[in-house]
C-alpha positions as a Markdown table, in Angstrom:
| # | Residue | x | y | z |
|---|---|---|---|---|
| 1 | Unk | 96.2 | 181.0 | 85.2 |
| 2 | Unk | 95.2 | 182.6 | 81.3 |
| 3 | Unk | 93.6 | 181.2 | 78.9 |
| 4 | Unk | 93.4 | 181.3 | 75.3 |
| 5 | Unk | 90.1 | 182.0 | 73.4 |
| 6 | Unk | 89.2 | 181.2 | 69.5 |
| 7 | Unk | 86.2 | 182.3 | 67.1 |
| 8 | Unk | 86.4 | 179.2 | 65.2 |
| 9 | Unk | 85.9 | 176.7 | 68.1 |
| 10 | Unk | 83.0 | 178.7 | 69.3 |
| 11 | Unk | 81.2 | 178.8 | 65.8 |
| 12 | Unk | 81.6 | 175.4 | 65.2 |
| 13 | Unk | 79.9 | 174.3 | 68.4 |
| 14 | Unk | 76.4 | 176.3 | 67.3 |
| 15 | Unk | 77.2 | 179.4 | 69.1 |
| 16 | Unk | 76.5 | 182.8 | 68.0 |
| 17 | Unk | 79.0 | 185.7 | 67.7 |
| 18 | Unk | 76.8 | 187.7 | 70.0 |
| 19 | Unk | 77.2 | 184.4 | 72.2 |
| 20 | Unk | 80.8 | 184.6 | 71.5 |
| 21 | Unk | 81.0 | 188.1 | 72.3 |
| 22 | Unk | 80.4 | 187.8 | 75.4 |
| 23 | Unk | 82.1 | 184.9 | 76.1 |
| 24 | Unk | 85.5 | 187.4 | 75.2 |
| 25 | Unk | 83.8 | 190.0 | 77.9 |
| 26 | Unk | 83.8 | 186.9 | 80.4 |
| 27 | Unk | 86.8 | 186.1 | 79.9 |
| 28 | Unk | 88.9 | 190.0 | 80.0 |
| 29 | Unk | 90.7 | 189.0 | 83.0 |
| 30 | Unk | 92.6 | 186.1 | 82.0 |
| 31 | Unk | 92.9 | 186.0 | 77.8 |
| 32 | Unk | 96.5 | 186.1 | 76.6 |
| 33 | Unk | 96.0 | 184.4 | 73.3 |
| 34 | Unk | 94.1 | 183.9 | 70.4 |
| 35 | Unk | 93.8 | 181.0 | 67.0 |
| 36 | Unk | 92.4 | 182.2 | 64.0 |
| 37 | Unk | 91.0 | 180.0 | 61.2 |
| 38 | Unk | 88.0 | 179.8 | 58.9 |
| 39 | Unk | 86.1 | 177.6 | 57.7 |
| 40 | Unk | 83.2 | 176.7 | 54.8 |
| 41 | Unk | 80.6 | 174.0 | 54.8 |
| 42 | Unk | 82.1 | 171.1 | 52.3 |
| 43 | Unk | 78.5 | 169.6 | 50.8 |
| 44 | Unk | 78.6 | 165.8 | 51.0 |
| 45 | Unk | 76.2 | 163.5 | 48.6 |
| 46 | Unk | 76.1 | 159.8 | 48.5 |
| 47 | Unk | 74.1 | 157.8 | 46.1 |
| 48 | Unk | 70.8 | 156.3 | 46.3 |
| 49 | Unk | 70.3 | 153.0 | 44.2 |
| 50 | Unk | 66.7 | 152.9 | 44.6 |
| 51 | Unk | 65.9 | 156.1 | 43.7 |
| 52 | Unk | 68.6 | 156.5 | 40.9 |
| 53 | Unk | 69.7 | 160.1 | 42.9 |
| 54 | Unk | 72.0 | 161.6 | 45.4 |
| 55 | Unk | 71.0 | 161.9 | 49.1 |
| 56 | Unk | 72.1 | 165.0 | 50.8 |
| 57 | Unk | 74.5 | 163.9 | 54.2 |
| 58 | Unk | 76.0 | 166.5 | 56.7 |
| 59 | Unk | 78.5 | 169.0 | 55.4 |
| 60 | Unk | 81.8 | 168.0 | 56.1 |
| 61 | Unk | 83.5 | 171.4 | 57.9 |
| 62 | Unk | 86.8 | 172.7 | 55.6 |
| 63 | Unk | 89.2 | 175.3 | 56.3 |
| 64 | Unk | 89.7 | 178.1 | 53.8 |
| 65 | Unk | 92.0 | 181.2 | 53.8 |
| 66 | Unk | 90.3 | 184.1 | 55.4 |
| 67 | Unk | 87.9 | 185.3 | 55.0 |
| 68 | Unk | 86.3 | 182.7 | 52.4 |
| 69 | Unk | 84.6 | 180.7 | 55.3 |
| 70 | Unk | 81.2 | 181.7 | 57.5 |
| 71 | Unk | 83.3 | 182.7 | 60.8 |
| 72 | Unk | 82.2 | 186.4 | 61.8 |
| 73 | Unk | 85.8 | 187.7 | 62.3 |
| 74 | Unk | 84.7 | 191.3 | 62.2 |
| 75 | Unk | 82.5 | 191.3 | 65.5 |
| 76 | Unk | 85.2 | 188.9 | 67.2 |
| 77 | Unk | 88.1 | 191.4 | 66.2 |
| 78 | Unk | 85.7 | 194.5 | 67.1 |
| 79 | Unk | 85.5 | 193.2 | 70.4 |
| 80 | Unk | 88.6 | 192.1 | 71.3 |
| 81 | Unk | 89.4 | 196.2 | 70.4 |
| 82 | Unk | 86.6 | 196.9 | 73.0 |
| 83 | Unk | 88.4 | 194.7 | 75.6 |
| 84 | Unk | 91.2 | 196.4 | 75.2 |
| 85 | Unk | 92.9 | 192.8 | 74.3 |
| 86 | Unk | 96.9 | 193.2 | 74.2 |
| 87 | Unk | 97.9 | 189.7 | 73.3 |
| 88 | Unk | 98.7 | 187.8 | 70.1 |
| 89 | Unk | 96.6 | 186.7 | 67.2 |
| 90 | Unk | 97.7 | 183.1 | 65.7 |
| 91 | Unk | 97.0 | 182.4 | 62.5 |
């Protein structure tokens, strides 16, 4: 079996490219394939009646053209080069 292994899905779960990083080192043996995409933190307000403002909610997640977004495509690419990684990059 191979598997395929993305920097966005990684990122958007909390983890850290040096987290990610070696996630790619873990999984050398079987990665074919790779998904690119980036992404930037969509700021989300909703009104407040009472207090005549705008609360802040959670930032909705957006995909941009690379590299607009926060996704730290130069360490994942880095070490896919370090790996030695052969396969294809989907954008």
């Amino acid at each position: 079996m191979k598997a395929a292994f993305d920097c966005w899905s990684p990122t958007l779960e909390g983890l850290t490219p040096e987290e990610i990083k070696q996630g790619i080192y873990t999984m050398k043996p079987y990665l074919v394939h790779t998904t690119t995409a980036d992404y930037a933190g969509l700021p989300r307000y909703k009104y407040d009646l009472n207090h005549t403002n705008y609360l802040r909610q959670e930032s909705q997640m957006r995909a941009v053209p690379m590299p607009k977004g926060f996704l730290d495509y130069k360490t994942f690419i880095k070490t896919l080069k370090e790996i030695g990684y052969q396969g294809y990059i989907a954008y």
